[in-house]
N, C-alpha and C positions, 0 to 999 in steps of 0.2 A: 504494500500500500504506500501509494508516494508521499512524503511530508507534506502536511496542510497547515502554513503557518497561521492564519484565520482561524480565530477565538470564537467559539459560540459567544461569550460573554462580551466583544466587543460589538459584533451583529446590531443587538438592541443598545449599545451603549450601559449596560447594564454592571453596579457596582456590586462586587461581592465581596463581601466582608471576609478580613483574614481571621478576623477570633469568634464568627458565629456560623452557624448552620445558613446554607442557600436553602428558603424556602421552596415551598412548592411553587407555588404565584411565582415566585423568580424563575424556578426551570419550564413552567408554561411561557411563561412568557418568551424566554430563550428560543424554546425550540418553535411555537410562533414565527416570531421572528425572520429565526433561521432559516426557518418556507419561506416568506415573503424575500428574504436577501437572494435565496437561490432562485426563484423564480422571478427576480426583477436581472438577476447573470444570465437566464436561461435567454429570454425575452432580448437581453441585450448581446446575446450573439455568444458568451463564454465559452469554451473548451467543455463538451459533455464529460470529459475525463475528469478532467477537475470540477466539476458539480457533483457526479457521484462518488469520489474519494471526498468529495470536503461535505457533503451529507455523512457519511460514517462517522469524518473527525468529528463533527459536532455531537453526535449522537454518543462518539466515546467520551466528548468531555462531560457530557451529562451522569455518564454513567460512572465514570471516576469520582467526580463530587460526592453522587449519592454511594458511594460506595463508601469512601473515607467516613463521610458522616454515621457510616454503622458498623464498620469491619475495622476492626485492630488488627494494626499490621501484625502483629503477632500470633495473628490468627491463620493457623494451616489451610488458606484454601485457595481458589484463585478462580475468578472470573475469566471467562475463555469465549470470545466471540467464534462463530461455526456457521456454515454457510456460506451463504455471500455475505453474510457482515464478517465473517471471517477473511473473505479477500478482501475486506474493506471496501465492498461497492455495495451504497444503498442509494436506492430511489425511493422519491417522497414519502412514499406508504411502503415499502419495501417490509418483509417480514424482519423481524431482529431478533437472533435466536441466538442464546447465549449458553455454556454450558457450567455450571458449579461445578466446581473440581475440588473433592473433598478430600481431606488425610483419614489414613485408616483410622486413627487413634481416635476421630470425631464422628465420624460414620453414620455411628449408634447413636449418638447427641447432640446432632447437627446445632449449632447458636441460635437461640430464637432472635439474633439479629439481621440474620438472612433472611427469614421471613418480613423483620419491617424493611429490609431492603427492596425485596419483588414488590411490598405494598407500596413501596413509593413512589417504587416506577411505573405502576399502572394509575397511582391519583396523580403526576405527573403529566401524563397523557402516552408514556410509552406502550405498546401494546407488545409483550418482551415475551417470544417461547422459551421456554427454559425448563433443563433437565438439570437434575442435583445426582452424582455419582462420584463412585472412588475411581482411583485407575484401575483397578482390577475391575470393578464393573463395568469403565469403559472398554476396555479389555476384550473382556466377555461379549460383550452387546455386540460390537464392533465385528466381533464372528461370527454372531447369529445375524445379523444384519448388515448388508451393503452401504444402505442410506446413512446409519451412523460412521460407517469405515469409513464413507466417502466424506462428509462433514467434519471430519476430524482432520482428514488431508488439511483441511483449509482452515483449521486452527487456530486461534492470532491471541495473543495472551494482553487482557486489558488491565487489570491489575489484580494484586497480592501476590500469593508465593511464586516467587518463577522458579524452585527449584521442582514445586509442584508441574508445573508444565513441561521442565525439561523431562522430567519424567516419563510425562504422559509422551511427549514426541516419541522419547527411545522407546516407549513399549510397543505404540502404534503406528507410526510413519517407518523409523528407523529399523526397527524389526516388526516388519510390514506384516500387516494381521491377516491380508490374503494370498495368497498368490498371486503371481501377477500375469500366470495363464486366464486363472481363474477368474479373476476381478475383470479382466477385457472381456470375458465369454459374458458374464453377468453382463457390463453394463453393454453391450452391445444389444442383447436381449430385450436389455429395460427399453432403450431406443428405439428396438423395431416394436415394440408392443404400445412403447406412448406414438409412435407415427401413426401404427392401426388406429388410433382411437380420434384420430383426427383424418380419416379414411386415407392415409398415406400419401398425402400430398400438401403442399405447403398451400398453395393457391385456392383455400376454401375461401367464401364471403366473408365469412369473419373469423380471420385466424387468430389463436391466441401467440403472442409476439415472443412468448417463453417458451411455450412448451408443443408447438405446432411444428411437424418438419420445417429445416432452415430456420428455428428460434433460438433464441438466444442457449436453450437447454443442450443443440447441439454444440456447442462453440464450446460450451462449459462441459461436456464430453471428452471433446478432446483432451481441455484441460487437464482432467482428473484420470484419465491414460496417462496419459504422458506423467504427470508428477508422481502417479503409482510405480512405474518403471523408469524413467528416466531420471528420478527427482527435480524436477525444474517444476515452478511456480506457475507458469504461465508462458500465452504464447512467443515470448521473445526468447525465453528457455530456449522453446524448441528450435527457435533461429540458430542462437548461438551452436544450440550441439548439432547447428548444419541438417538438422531433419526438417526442417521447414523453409525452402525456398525463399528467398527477398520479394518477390513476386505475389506467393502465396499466403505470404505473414500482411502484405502490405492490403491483400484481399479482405483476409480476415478481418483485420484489425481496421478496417475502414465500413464493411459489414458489423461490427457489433459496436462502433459508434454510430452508424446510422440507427438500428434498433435501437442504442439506450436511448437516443436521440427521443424517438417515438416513444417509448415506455415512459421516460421522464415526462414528457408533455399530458399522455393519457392521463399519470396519475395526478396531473396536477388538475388537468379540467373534469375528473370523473371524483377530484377531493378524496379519494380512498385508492386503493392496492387494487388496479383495474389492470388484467393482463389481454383478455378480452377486444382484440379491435371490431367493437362493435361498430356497423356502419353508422348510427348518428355521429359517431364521434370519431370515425373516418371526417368526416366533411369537416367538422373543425379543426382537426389533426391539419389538414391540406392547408387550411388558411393560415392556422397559425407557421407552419414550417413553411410558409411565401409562394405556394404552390397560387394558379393564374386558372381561369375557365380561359377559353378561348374559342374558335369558333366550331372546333370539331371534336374537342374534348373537355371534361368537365375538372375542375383540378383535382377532384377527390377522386378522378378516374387516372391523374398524371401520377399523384401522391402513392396510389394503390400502386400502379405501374411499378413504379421504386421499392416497393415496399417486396411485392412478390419477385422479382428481378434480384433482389439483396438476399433475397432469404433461398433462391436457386442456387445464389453462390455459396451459399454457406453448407447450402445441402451437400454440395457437389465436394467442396472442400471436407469437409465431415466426411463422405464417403468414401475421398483419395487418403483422408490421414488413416483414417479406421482402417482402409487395407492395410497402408504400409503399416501400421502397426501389427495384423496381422501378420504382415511379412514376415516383420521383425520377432514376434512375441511370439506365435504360438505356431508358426512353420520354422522358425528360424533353424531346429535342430531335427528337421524331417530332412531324410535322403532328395535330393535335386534329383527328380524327374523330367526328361526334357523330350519331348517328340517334333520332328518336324513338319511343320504344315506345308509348309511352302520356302519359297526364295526368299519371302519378307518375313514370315510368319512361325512361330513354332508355339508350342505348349509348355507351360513353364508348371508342375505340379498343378495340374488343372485350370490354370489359366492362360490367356491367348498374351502372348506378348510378341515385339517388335526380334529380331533377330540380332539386329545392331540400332543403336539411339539414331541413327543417320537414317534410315530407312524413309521418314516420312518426305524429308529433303531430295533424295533419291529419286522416290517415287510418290509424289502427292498424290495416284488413285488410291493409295494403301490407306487413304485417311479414311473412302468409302467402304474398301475392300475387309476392313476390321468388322465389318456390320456383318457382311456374306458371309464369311466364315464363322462366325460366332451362329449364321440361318444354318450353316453347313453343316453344322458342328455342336450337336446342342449335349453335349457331352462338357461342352467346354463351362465353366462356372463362373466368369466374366473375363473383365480384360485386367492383365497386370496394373498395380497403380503406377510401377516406372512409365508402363507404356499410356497410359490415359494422362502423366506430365506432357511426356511428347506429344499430347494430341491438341493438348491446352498449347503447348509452344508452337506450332505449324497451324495453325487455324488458320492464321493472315494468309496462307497460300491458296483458300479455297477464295481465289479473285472469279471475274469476269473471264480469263483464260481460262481456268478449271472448270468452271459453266461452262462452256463453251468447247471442250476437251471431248471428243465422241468415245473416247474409253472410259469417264466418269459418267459420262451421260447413260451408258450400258452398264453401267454399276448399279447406279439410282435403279433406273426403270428393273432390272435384275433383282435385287433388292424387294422392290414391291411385288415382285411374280409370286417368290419364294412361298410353298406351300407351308412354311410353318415360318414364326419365329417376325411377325411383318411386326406387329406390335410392340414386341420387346424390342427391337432395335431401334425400331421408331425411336421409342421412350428414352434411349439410348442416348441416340443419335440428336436429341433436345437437348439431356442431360447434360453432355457433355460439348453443345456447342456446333456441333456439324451441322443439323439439320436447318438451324438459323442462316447458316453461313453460306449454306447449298443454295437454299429457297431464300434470298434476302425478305423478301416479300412475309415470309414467314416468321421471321426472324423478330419482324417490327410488330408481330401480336404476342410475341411473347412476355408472359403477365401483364395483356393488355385487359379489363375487365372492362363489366358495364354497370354502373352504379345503381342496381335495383334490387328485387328479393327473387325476380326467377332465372336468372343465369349465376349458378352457385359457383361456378369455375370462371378462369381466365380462357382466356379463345385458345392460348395453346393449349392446357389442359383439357378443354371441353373437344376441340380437333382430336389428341390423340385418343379419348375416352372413346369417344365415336368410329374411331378406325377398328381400338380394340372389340366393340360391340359388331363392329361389320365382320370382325376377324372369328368372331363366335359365332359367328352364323355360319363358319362355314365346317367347323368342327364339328365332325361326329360326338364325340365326349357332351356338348352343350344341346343334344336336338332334343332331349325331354325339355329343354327351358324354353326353345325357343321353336318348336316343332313344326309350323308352319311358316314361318323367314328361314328355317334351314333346306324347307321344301322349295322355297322360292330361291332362294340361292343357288342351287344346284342348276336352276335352269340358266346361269348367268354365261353367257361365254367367253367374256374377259373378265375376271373379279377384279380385275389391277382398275377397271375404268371407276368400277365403285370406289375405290382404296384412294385414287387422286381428287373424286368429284368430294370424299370426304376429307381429305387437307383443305382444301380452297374453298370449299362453301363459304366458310365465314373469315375469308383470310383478306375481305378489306374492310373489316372490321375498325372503330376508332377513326376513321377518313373522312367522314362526313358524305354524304350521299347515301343513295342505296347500293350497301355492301353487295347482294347479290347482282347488282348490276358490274359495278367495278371490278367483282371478282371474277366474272368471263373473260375478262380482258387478260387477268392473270393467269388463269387457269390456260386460255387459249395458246399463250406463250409459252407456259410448259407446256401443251401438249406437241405444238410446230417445235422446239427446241428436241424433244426426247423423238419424234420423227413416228409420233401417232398420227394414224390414217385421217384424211377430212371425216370419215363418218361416227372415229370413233371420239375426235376432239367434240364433235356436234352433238354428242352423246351427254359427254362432260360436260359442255356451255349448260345443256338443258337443264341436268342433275343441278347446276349452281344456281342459275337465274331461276329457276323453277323449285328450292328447297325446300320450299316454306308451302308452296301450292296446295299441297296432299292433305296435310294437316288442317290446314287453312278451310279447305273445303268439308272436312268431315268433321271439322268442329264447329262451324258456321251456317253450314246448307242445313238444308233440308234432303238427306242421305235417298228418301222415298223417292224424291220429286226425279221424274225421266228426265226433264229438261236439264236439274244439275247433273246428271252422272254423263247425259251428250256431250256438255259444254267441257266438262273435264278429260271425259275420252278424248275429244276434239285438242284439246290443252298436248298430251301425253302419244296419243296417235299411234303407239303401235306397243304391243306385250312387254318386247323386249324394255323400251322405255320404263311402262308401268311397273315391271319387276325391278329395275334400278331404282325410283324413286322410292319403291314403296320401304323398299330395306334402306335406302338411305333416311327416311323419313323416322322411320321407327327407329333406328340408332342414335339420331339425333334428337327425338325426343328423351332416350335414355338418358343422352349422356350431360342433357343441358341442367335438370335437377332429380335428383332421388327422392321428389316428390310428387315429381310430376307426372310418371308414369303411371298408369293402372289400368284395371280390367275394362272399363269403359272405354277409354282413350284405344286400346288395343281393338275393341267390339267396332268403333266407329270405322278404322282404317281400315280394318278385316273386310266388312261389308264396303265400303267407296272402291276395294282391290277389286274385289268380285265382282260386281256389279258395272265397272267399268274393265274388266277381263271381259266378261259376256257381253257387253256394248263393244267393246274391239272387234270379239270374235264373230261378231253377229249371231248368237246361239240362240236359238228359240227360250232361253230361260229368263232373256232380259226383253222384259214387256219394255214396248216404245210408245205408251202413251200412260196417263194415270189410270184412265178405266178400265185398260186390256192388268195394270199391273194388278190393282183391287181384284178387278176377278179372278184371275189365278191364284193367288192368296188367299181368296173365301174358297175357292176348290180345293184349294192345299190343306187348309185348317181340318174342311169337313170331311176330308179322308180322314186325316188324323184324329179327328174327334170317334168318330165311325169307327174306326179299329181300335180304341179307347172301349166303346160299347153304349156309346153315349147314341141317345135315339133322335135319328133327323128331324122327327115333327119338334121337340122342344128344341133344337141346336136354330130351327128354321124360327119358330117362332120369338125367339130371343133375339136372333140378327138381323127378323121384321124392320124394325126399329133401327135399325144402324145406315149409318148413309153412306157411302161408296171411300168416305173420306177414311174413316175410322178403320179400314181394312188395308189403306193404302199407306198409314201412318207407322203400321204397326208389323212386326215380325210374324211370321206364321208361326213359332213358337209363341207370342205373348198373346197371338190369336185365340190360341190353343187354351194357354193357362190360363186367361183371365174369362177365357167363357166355361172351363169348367169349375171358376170357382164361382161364377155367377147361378150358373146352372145349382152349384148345391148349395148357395145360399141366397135362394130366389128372391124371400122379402126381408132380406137385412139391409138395413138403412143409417147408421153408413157400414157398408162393406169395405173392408180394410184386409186385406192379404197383401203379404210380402215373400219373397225368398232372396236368397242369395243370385246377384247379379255375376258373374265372369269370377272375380274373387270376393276373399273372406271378405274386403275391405267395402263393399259395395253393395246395397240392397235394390233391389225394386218394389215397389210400394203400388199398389192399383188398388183404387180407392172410389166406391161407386154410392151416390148420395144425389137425393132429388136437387134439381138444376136451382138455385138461387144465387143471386149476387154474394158476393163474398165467398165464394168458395177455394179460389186462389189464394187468397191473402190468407183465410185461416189454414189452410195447407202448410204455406211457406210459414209463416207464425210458428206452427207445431213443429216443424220440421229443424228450423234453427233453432230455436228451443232446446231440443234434443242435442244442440252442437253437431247438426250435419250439415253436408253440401249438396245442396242442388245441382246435380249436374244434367239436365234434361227434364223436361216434364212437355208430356203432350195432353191435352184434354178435349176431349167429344162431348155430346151434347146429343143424347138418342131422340126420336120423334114422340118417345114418350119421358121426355123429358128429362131423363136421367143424363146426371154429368160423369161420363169416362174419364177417370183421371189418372195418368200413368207417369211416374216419378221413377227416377235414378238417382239415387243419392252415395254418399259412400263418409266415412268419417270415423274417428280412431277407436268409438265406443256404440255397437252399433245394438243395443239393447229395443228388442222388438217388444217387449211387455211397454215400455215405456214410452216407447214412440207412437204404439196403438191409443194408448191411454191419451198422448197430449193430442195427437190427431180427432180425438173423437171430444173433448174437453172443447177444440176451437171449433169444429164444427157444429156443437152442440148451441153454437153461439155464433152463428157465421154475422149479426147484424151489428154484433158490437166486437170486432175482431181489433184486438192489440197486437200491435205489432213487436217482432221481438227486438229489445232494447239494454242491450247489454251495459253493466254497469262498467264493465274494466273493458278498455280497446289494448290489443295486443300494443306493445312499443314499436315494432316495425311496419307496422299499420298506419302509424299517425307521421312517417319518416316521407310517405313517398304520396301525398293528398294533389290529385289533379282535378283541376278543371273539368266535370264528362261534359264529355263528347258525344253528342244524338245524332244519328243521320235516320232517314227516313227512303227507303225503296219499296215500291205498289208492284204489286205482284197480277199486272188486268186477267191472265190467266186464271188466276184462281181464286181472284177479288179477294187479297189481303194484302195487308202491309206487315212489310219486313223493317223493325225496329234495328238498328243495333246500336251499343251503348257502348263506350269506352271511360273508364275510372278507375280510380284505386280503388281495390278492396278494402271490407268493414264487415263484421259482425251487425247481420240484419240488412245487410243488402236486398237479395231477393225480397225481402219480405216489406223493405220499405217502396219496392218499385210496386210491389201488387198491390198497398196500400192506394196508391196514386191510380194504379188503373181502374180499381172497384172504384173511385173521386171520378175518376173520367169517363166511367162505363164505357170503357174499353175493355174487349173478350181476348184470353188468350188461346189458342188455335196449338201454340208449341210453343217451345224454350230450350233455346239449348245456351249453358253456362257455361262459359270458361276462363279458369281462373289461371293468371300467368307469374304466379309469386307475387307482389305487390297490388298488379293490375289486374280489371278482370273486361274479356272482351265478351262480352251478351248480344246473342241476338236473340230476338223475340219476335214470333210472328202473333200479327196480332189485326183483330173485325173492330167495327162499330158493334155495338149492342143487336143492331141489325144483319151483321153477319154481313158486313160490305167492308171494302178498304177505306184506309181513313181519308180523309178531302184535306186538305192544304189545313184550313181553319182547326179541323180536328188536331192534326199533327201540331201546329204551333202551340195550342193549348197543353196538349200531353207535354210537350219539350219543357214548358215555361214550369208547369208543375213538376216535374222531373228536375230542372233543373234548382228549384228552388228545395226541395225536398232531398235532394245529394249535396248539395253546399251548407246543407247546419252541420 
């Protein structure tokens, strides 16, 4: 810890007496103060280094004072900072974990002055962990436990006995309490198991800056390696014993001043121990560290940029030391096994290394050809860390000639063929810098993000998730998961076109314009540069300009309607097409959040494939008008009803009453279900059945009750209530007056006793229906609040109007839009919800009371009350 000549007690100007006690009021005030001194340095641009060593000094001179004022020096024990107040780095709210280090002799009778000690320092305002042990207990513990061996490496003796401390070093550092095979296997473990729990990637929405891959917890890794075996302190240690690069020290150590940089600032504007980069406090993070909006980027999108960019370095550096300390540590006295691969390449004890350090100078395809062979070779268990130095030092040689080189360019495209191994190298091939270098284009999204709640990754991240999800579709081992994309996949005849259209979908990202637009442009350039055929580059352009299409349409349309499924075969134009987009579509939906997928989302694109397959193929199965579709579908139903056992005069006389719409809306399976659950609950009012929709996570709910106003709004009421999501609702209207109401919902706690209950409670009462009005809004709810957006499209065809809505999401949405339509006696006809992490885009088809589209005058009133009813 470097000298901090700065006095807490000169901070606040504050006298302390030589012949009395520093009160309490005095060390509040002190360490007061003390925040305000370093957060007026922070503000004023000082040295992060010296804010966090001179937070420790103060906090140790507090702890000297009160120490003196209770401990006779003649007292066997000694205060011992551990942790990071042991390296001597604390931030504002930073934990302060101290340890009592007691003599046997007192053990049994510890001083009841230690206790008014710890009492001081918590009416103070310290908030101090602290353990009381002998050295033999430390000892002991230290064995049974890592976390205590490793807190003890980092030691630092604040006052009384030091003969007591030298002690403790010689028993636990000096004659080291683990092995030091041992202790690297451990913390290496700990590493991969805290990375899983942050889904092994640094670039989540809201990383924690400590303990997130690439946080500060690897850097402190390294550390506590390296002082277990090496003895050195820290990273300059490792400079000096030449195990760390000038290059690679100058990395690090500019990466974990940029973190403390962040941590420092969080804790100061979150007033408490905030490791958490929550996105509200991203955006102030950006302002305060001078980050700029500008015209194509937002600064808490430029701030994140750096943030995830820093923390890949560290990853990367973390994962070059931790080999070579394997090299060093726990191979170092294994037999050299060596086989050769090739002219560049051999095997070095199962890993692929360089043959000589000149090799990449040599031969700069060797920089791509590392990738091949690693596809070639899956025997191999990565690359040497000498050899991934050299990969860091030759980077600058992947210029505009190397692009341009037709024996790299058959590496790349060779690379993407390879039947196994495309993903891992990929990932690789980021990791360590190639992939940016290759594809500059690519390069420039790396940890590029987008400041909302539904894209949980950066574009690189979200790109190569999405490749690996194309790459399991094509694995036998993944066909139970994914059984019908690994059907479709099989018919593909180049996969390599899928594998490129998924790099560059969103690879002009951050640029301002429409990414899918600007990205053809790119995409078309690799495909002319790698010497793909016109038909197959035209392929690519579709897949990119066309990404969004698929989903677009099966979460917005109306799925039934012939004239959508024409206008999108028309869009798509031939199988082959269809089966690229539809597997790039559904990868993409996986890979953008792991909440965003499910059995609905999967139901919708399933049926828009099919239906536009047999609209390509021209098959007699895909009716070309709404009344040839309705009819087939009542003939479909009432075979299946018929081989059920169910009798045609009641199945006839129940769909009397149904009008051509309600057959045409609806699946020949929910045909099926919901007329034999009417059939055996003839005069129940409200009839309410539900089952399981596609997964556990999903219900459908059909719900049959004589036709009166309100019947929408008490639905959605009961339904949010319950804490579920609306994802679809269509509703009929029989000629005897009954309202068909059929609902899709899905949500974490899906209790049918309960939601029957609230369902028949609001409709028990449809004239005075409340709306549901939650007391507590989520916090990332109230972060991203827009303007909506109403548009209005008339459907002459089939005389209604097509609503759709653009907003942030809120607890009570639906249920406040139905409140407004029951106000405007406006009918809904269908619904389909879709929520986008933050934002939710709704369309709603929707009659006058009359069962006609709505007239200009109508729409403006709906909009005005919409509008005013989403702005409280």
């Amino acid at each position: 810890m470097p000298q901090q000549n700065l006095s807490i007690w000169e901070v606040g100007n504050l006298v302390i007496p030589s012949d009395a006690e520093v009160t309490n009021e005095i060390c509040r005030e002190a360490l007061k103060q003390s925040q305000l001194y370093l957060q007026q340095q922070f503000d004023s641009g000082s040295p992060i280094e010296e804010l966090v060593y001179q937070r420790a000094s103060f906090v140790d001179e507090i702890l000297n004072q009160i120490w003196q004022q209770h401990i006779s020096d003649d007292t066997p024990v000694s205060l011992i900072a551990v942790g990071g107040y042991g390296r001597g780095e604390l931030h504002p709210f930073s934990d302060i974990d101290v340890l009592i280090l007691l003599d046997e002799s007192i053990s049994d009778t510890p001083p009841d002055s230690l206790s008014s000690f710890l009492t001081q320092l918590w009416d103070v305002g310290l908030e101090i962990g602290h353990s009381v042990r002998t050295i033999q207990e430390c000892r002991q513990q230290a064995e049974d436990d890592i976390t205590i061996a490793t807190n003890l490496l980092e030691a630092r003796l604040l006052c009384g006995a030091c003969e007591l401390f030298e002690s403790l070093q010689k028993l636990t550092v000096t004659n080291k309490t683990w092995d030091t095979r041992r202790f690297f296997e451990l913390k290496r473990q700990e590493q991969l198991d805290r990375h899983q729990r942050y889904n092994d990637t640094a670039n989540n929405l809201e990383p924690n800056i400590k303990e997130s891959p690439g946080g500060l917890r690897d850097i402190q890794v390294v550390n506590w390696v390296a002082q277990q075996h090496f003895d050195v302190k820290n990273l300059e240690g490792l400079r000096q014993k030449g195990f760390l690069a000038n290059s690679e020290y100058e990395t690090l150590q500019k990466a974990q001043n940029f973190l403390w940089t962040i941590r420092f600032a969080l804790h100061h504007l979150a007033g408490r121990k905030q490791e958490k980069l929550m996105i509200d406090f991203q955006r102030e993070l950006a302002k305060k560290l001078g980050y700029k909006d500008d015209d194509s980027r937002l600064a808490v999108e430029k701030f994140m940029k750096d943030y995830y960019r820093c923390a890949r370095s560290v990853r990367q550096m973390n994962s070059l030391l931790l080999q070579l300390f394997e090299e060093t540590i726990i191979l170092a006295d294994e037999p050299r096994e060596v086989k050769v691969i090739n002219r560049r390449f051999q095997s070095h004890n199962g890993y692929l290394e360089t043959i000589n350090p000149g090799i990449f100078a040599y031969y700069p395809y060797a920089l791509l050809e590392v990738f091949l062979i690693l596809q070639q070779n899956p025997e191999l268990k990565g690359v040497r860390a000498s050899t991934i130095r050299q990969i860091h030092a030759h980077l600058h040689l992947v210029d505009d000639s190397f692009r341009r080189d037709i024996k790299n360019r058959t590496l790349f495209m060779e690379i993407i063929r390879q039947p196994k191994g495309v993903t891992h190298e990929f990932r690789r091939m980021n990791e360590l810098g190639v992939l940016g270098a290759y594809l500059p284009e690519f390069g420039r999204v790396v940890g590029q993000m987008q400041h909302d709640l539904f894209h949980a990754y950066t574009v690189d991240e979200h790109t190569l998730f999405l490749v690996g999800n194309l790459r399991r579709f094509s694995c036998e081992e993944n066909r139970e998961e994914f059984p019908f994309c690994s059907e479709v996949f099989k018919q593909l005849p180049k996969p390599e076109i899928l594998y490129i259209a998924g790099i560059y979908h969103d690879i002009a990202k951050g640029r301002g314009g429409d990414h899918s637009v600007l990205g053809v442009v790119d995409a078309k350039a690799f495909c002319q540069r790698h010497n793909l055929s016109d038909y197959d580059t035209n392929i690519v352009a579709f897949l990119i300009r066309q990404h969004l299409a698929m989903s677009t349409t099966a979460q917005k349309s109306d799925l039934e309607d012939p004239n959508v499924i024409k206008k999108f075969a028309e869009l798509v134009e031939t199988t082959e097409r269809l089966n690229y987009l539809y597997l790039l579509t559904v990868a993409d939906i996986r890979a953008t959040n792991n909440n965003l997928w499910n059995g609905w989302r999967d139901s919708l694109l399933k049926q828009l494939y099919h239906s536009t397959h047999q609209w390509i193929e021209h098959t007699e199965a895909q009716a070309k008008s709404t009344r040839e579709k309705s009819y087939k579908k009542y003939q479909e139903a009432m075979q299946k009803l018929l081989a059920k056992g169910r009798i045609q005069e009641d199945i006839g006389k129940l769909w009397h009453a149904y009008d051509l719409d309600y057959f045409l809306r609806h699946s020949v399976d929910e045909l099926v279900w919901q007329s034999e659950q009417r059939l055996d609950h003839i005069d129940e009012d409200p009839l309410i059945a539900l089952r399981k929709h596609n997964d556990q996570q999903t219900l459908e709910i059909f719900i049959v009750t004589h036709d009166r106003a309100g019947i929408f709004a008490a639905i959605t009421a009961a339904l949010e209530q319950c804490q579920l999501n609306v994802l679809d609702a269509k509703i009929n209207v029989t000629n005897e007056h009954d309202a068909l109401n059929t609902f899709i919902v899905n949500g974490d706690r899906l209790d049918t006793r309960q939601i029957t209950r609230s369902l028949e409670k609001q409709l028990a009462n449809t004239s005075h229906v409340k709306p549901y009005s939650p007391t507590i809004t989520p916090r990332t709810m109230k972060l991203f609040k827009t303007q909506p957006n109403i548009e209005f499209e008339t459907n002459l065809q089939q005389n209604h109007t097509v609503m759709s809505l653009h907003t942030h999401d809120r607890p009570g949405l639906v249920s406040a839009i139905a409140q407004v339509f029951l106000a405007c006696k406006v009918q809904l006809i269908n619904a389909k919800i879709n929520t986008l992490g933050d934002q939710v885009e709704d369309i709603f088809f929707i009659t006058t009371a009359n069962e006609n589209a709505l007239d200009e005058l109508e729409e403006n009133e709906l909009k005005e009350q919409l509008l005013s009813s989403l702005s409280q």
